[in-house]
mmJSON file of the N, C-alpha and C atoms, coordinates in Angstrom:
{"data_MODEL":{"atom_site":{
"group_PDB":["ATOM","ATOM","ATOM","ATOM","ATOM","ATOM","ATOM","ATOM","ATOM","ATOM","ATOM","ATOM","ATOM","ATOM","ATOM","ATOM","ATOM","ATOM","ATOM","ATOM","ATOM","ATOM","ATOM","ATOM","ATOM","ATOM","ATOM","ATOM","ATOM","ATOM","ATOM","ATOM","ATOM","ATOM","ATOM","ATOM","ATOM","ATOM","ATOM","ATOM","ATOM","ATOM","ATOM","ATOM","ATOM","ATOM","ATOM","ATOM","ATOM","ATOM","ATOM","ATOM","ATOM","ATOM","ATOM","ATOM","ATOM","ATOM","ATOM","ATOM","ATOM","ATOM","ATOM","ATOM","ATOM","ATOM","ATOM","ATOM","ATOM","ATOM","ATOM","ATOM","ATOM","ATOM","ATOM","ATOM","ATOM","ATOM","ATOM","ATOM","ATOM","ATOM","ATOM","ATOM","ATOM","ATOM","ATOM","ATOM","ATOM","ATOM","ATOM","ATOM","ATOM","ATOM","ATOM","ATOM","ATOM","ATOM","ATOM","ATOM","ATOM","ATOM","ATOM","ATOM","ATOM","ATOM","ATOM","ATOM","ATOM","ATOM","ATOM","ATOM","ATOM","ATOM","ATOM","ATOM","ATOM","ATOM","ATOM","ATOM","ATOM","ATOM","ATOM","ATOM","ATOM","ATOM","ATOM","ATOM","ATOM","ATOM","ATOM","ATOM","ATOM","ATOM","ATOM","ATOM","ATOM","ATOM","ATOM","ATOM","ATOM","ATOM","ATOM","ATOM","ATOM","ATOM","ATOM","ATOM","ATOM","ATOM","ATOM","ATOM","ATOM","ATOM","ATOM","ATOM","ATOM","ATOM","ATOM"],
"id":[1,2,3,4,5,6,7,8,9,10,11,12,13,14,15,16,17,18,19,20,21,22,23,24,25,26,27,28,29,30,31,32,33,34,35,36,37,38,39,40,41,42,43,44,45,46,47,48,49,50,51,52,53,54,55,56,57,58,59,60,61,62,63,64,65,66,67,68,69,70,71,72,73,74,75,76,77,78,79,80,81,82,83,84,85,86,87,88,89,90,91,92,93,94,95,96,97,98,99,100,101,102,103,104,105,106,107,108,109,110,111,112,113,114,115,116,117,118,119,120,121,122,123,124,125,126,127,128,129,130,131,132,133,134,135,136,137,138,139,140,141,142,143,144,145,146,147,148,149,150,151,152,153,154,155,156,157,158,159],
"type_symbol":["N","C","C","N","C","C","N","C","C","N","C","C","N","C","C","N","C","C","N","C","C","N","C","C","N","C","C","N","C","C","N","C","C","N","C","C","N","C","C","N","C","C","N","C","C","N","C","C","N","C","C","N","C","C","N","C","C","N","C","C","N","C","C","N","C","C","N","C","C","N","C","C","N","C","C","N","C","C","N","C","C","N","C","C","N","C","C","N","C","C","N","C","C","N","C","C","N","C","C","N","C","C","N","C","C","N","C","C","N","C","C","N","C","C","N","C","C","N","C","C","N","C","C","N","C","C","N","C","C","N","C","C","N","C","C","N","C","C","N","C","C","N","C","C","N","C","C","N","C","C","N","C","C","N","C","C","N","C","C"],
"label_atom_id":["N","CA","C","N","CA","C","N","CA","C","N","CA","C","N","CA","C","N","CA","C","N","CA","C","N","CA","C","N","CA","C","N","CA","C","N","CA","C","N","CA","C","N","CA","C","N","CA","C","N","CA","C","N","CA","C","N","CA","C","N","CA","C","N","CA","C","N","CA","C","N","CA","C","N","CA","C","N","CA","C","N","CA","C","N","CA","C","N","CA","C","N","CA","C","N","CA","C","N","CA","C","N","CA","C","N","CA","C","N","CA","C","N","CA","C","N","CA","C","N","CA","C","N","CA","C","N","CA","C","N","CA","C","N","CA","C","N","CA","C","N","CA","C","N","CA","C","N","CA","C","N","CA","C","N","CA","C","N","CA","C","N","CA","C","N","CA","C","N","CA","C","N","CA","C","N","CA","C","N","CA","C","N","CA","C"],
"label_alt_id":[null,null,null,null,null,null,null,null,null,null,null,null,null,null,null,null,null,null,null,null,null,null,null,null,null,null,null,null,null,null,null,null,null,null,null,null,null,null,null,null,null,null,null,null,null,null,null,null,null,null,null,null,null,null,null,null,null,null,null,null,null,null,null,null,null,null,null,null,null,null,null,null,null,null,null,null,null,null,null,null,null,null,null,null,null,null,null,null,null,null,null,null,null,null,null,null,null,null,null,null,null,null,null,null,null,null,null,null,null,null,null,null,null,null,null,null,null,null,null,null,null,null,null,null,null,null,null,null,null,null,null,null,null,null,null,null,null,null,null,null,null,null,null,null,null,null,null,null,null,null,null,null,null,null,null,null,null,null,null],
"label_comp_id":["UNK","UNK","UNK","UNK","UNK","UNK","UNK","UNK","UNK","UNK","UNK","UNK","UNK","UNK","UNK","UNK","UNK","UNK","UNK","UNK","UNK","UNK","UNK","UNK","UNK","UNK","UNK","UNK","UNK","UNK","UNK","UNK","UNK","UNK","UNK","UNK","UNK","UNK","UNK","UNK","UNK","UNK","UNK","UNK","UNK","UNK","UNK","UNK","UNK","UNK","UNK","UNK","UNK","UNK","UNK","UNK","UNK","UNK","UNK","UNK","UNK","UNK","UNK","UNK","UNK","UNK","UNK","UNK","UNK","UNK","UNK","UNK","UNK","UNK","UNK","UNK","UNK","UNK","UNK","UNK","UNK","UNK","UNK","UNK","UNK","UNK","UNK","UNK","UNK","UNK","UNK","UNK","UNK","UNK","UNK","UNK","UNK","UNK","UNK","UNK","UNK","UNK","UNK","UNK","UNK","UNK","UNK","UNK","UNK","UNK","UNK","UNK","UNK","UNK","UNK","UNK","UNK","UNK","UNK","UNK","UNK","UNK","UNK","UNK","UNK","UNK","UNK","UNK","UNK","UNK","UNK","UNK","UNK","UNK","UNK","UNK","UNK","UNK","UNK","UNK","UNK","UNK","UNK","UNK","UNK","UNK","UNK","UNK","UNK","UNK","UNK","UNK","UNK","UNK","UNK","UNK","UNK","UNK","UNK"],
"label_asym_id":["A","A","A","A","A","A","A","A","A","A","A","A","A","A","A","A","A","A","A","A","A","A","A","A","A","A","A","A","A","A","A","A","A","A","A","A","A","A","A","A","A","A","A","A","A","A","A","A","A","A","A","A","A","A","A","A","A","A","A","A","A","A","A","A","A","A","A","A","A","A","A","A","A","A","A","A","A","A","A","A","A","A","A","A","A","A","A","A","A","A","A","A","A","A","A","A","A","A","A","A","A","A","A","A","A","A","A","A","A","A","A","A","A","A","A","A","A","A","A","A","A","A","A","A","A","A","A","A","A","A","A","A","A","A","A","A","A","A","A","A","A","A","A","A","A","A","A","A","A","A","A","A","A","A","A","A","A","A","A"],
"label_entity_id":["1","1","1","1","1","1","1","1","1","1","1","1","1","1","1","1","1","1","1","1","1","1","1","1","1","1","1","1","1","1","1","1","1","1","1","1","1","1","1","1","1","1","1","1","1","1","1","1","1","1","1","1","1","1","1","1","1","1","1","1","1","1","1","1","1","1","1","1","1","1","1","1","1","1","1","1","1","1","1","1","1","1","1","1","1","1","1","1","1","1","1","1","1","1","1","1","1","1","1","1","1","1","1","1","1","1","1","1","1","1","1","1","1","1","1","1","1","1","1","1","1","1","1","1","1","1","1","1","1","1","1","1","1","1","1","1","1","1","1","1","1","1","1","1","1","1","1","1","1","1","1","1","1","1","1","1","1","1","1"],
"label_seq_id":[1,1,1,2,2,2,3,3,3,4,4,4,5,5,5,6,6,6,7,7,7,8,8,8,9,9,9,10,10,10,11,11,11,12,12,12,13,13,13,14,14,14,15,15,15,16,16,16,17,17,17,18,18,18,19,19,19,20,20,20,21,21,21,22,22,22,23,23,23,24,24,24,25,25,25,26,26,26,27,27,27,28,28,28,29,29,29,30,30,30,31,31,31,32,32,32,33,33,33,34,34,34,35,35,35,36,36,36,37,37,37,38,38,38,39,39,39,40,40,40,41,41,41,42,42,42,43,43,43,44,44,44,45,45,45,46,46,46,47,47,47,48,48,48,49,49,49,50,50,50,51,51,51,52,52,52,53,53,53],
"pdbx_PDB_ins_code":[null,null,null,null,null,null,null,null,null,null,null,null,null,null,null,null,null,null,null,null,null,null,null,null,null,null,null,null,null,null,null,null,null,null,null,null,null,null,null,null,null,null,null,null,null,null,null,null,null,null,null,null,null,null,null,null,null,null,null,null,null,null,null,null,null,null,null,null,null,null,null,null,null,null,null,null,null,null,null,null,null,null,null,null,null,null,null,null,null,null,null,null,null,null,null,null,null,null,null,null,null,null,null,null,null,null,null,null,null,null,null,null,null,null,null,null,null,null,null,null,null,null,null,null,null,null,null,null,null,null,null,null,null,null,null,null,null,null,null,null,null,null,null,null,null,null,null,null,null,null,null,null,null,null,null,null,null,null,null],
"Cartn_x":[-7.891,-7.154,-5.696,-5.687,-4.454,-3.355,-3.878,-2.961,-2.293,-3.342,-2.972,-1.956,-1.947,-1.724,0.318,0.409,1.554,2.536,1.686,3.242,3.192,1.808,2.088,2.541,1.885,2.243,1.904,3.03,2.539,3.679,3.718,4.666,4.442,4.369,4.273,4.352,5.661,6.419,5.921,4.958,4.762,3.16,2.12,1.118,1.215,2.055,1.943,2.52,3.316,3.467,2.284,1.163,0.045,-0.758,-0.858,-1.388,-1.43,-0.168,0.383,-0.348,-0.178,-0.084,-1.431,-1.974,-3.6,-4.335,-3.456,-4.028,-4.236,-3.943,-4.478,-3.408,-3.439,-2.163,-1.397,-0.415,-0.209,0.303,0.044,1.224,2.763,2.863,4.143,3.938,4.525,5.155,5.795,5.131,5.876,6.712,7.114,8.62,9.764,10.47,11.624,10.841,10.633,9.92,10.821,11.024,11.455,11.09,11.25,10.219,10.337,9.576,9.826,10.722,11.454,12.798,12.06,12.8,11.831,11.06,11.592,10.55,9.687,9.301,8.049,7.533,8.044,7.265,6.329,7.261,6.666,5.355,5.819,4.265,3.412,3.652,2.309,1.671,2.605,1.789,0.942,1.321,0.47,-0.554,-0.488,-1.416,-2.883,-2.342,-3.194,-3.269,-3.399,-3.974,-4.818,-4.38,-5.398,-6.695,-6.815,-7.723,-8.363,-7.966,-8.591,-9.693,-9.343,-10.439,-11.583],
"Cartn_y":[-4.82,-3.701,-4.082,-5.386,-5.802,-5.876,-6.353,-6.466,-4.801,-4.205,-2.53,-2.061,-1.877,-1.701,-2.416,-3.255,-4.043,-3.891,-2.944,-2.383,-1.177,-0.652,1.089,1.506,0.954,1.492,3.054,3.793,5.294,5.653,5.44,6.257,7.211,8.73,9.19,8.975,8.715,8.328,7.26,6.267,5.396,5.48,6.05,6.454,7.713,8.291,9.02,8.383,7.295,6.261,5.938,5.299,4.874,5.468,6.88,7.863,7.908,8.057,8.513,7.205,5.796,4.638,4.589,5.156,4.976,6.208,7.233,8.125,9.174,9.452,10.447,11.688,12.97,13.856,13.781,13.649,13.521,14.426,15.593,16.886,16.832,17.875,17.912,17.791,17.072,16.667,17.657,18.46,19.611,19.252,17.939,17.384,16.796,16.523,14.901,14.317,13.487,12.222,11.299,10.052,8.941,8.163,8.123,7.213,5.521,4.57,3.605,2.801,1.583,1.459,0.679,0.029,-0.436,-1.541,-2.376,-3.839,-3.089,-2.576,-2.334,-1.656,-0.579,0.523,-0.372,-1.661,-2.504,-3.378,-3.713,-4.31,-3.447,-1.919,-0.602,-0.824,-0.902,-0.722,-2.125,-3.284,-4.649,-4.543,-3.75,-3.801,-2.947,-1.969,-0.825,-1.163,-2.368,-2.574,-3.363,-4.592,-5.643,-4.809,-3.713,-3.374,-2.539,-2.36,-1.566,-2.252,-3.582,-4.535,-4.888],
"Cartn_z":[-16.715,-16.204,-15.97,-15.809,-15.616,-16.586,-17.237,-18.909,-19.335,-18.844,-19.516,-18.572,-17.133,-16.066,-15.851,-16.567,-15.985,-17.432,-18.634,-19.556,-19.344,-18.845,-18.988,-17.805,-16.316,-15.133,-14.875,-13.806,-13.353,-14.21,-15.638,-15.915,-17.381,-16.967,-18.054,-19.675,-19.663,-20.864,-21.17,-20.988,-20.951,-21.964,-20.754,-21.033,-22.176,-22.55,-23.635,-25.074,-24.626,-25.941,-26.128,-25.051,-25.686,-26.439,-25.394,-26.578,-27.803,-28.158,-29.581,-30.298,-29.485,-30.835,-30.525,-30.206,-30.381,-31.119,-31.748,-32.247,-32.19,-30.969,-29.337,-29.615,-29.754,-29.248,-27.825,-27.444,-26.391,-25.426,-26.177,-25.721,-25.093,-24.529,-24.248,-22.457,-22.187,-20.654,-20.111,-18.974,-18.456,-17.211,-17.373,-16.636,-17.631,-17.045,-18.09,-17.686,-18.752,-19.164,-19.277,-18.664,-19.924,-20.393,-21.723,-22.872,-22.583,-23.192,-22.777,-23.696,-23.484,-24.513,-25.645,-26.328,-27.437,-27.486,-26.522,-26.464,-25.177,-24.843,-23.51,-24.445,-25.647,-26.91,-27.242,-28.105,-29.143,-28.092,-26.873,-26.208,-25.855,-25.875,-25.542,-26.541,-27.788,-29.226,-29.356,-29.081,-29.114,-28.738,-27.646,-26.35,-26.863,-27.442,-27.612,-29.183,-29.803,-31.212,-30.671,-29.705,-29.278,-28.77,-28.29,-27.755,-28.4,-29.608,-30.436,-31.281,-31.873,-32.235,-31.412],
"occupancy":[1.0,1.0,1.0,1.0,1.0,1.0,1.0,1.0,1.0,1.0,1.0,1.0,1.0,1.0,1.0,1.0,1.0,1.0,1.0,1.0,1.0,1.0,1.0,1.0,1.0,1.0,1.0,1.0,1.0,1.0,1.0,1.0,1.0,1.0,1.0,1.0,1.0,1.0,1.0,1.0,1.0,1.0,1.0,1.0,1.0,1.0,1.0,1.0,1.0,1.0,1.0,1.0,1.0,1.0,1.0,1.0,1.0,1.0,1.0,1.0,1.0,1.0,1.0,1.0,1.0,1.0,1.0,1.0,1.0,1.0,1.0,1.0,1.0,1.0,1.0,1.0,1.0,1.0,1.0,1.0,1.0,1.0,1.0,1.0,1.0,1.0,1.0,1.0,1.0,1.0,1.0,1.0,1.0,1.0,1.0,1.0,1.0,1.0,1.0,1.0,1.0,1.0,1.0,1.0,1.0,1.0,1.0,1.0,1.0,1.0,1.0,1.0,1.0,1.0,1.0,1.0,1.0,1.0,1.0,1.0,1.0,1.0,1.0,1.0,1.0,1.0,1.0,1.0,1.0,1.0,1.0,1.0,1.0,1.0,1.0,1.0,1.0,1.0,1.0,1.0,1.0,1.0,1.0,1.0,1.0,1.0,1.0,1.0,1.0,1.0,1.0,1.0,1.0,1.0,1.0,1.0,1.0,1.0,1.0],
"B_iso_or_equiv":[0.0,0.0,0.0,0.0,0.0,0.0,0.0,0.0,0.0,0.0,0.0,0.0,0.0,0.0,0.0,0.0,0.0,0.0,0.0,0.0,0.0,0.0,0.0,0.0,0.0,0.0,0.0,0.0,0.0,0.0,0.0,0.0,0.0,0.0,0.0,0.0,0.0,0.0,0.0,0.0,0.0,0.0,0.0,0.0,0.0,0.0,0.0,0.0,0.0,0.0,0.0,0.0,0.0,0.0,0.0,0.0,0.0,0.0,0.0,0.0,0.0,0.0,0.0,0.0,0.0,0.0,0.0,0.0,0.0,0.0,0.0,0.0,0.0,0.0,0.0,0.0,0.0,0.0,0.0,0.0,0.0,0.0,0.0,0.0,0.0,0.0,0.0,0.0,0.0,0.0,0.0,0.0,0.0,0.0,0.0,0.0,0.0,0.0,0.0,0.0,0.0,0.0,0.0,0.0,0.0,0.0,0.0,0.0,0.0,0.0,0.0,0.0,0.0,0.0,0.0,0.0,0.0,0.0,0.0,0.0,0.0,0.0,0.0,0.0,0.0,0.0,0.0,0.0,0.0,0.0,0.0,0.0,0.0,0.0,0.0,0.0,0.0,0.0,0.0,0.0,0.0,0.0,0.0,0.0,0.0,0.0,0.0,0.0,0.0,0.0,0.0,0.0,0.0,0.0,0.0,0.0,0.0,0.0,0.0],
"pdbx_formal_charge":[null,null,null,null,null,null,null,null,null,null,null,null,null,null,null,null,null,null,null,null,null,null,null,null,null,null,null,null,null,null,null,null,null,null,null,null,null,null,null,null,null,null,null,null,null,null,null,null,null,null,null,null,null,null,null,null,null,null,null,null,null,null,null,null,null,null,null,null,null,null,null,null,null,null,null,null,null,null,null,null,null,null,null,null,null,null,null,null,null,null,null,null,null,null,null,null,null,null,null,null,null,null,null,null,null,null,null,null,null,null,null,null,null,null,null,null,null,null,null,null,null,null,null,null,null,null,null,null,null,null,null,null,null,null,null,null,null,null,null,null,null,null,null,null,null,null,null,null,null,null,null,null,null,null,null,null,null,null,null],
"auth_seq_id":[1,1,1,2,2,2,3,3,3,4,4,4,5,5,5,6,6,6,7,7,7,8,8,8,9,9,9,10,10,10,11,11,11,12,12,12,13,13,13,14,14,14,15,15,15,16,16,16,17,17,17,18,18,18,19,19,19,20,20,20,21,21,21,22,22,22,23,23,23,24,24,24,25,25,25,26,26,26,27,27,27,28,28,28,29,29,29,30,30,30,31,31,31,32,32,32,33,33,33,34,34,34,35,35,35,36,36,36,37,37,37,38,38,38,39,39,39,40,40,40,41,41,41,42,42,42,43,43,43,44,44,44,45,45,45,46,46,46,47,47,47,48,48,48,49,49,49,50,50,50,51,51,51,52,52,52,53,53,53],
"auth_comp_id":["UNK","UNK","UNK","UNK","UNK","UNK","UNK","UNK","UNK","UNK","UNK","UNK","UNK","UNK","UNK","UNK","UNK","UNK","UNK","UNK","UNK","UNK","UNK","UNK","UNK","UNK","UNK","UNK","UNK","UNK","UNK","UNK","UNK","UNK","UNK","UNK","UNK","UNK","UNK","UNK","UNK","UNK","UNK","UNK","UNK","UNK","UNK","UNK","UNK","UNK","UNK","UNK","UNK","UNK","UNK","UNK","UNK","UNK","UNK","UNK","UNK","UNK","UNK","UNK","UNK","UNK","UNK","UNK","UNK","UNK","UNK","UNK","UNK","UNK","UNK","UNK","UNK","UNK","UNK","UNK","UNK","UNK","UNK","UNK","UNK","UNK","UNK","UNK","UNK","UNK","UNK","UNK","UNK","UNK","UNK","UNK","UNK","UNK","UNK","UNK","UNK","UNK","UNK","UNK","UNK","UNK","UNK","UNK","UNK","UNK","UNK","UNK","UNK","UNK","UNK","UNK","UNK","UNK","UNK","UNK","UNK","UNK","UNK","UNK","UNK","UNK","UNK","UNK","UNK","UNK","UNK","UNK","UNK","UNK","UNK","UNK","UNK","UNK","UNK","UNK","UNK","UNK","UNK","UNK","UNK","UNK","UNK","UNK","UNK","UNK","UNK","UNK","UNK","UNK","UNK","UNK","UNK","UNK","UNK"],
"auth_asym_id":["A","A","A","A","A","A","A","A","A","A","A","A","A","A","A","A","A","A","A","A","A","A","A","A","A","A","A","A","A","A","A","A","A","A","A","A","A","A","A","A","A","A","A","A","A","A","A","A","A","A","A","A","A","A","A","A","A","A","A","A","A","A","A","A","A","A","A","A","A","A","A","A","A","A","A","A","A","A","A","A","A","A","A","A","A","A","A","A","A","A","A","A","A","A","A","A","A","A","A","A","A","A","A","A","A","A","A","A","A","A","A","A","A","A","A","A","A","A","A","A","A","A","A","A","A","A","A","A","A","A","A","A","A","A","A","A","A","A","A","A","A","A","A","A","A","A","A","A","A","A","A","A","A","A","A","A","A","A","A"],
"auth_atom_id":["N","CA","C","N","CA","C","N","CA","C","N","CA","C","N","CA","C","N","CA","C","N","CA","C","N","CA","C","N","CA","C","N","CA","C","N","CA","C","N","CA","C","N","CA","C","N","CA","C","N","CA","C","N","CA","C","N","CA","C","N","CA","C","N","CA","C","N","CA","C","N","CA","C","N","CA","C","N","CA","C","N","CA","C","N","CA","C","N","CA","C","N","CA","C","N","CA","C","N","CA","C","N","CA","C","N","CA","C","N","CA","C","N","CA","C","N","CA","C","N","CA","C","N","CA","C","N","CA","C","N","CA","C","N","CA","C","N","CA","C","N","CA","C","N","CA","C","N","CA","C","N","CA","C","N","CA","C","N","CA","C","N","CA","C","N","CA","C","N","CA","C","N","CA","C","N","CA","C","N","CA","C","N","CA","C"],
"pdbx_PDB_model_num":[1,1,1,1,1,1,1,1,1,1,1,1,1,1,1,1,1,1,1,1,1,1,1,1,1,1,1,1,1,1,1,1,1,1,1,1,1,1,1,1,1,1,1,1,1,1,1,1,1,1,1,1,1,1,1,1,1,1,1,1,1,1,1,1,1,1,1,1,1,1,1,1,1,1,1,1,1,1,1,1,1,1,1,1,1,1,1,1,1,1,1,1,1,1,1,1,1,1,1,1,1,1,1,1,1,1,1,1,1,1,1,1,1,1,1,1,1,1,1,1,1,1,1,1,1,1,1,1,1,1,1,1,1,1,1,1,1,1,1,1,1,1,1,1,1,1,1,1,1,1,1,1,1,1,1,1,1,1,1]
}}}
């Protein structure tokens, strides 16, 4: 839980990157969101391939 927990956190934009790189629709965020920058992107996406195997 930890590993997942310490790139995604409570943050929308965050958890809806994972979404997406896992396949998932993520809809639309009925606040501002902010997305995550590109090296925390590129470790959601690590994160959420490692756990896909």
């Amino acid at each position: 839980m930890d590993r997942v927990v310490a790139p995604i956190g409570p943050s929308v934009g965050r958890i809806e990157h994972a979404l997406v790189a896992r396949g998932l629709p993520a809809g639309a965020a009925r606040m501002t969101v902010g997305h995550p920058g590109e090296r925390t992107a590129a470790e959601i996406e690590k994160l959420v391939a490692d756990l896909a195997d």
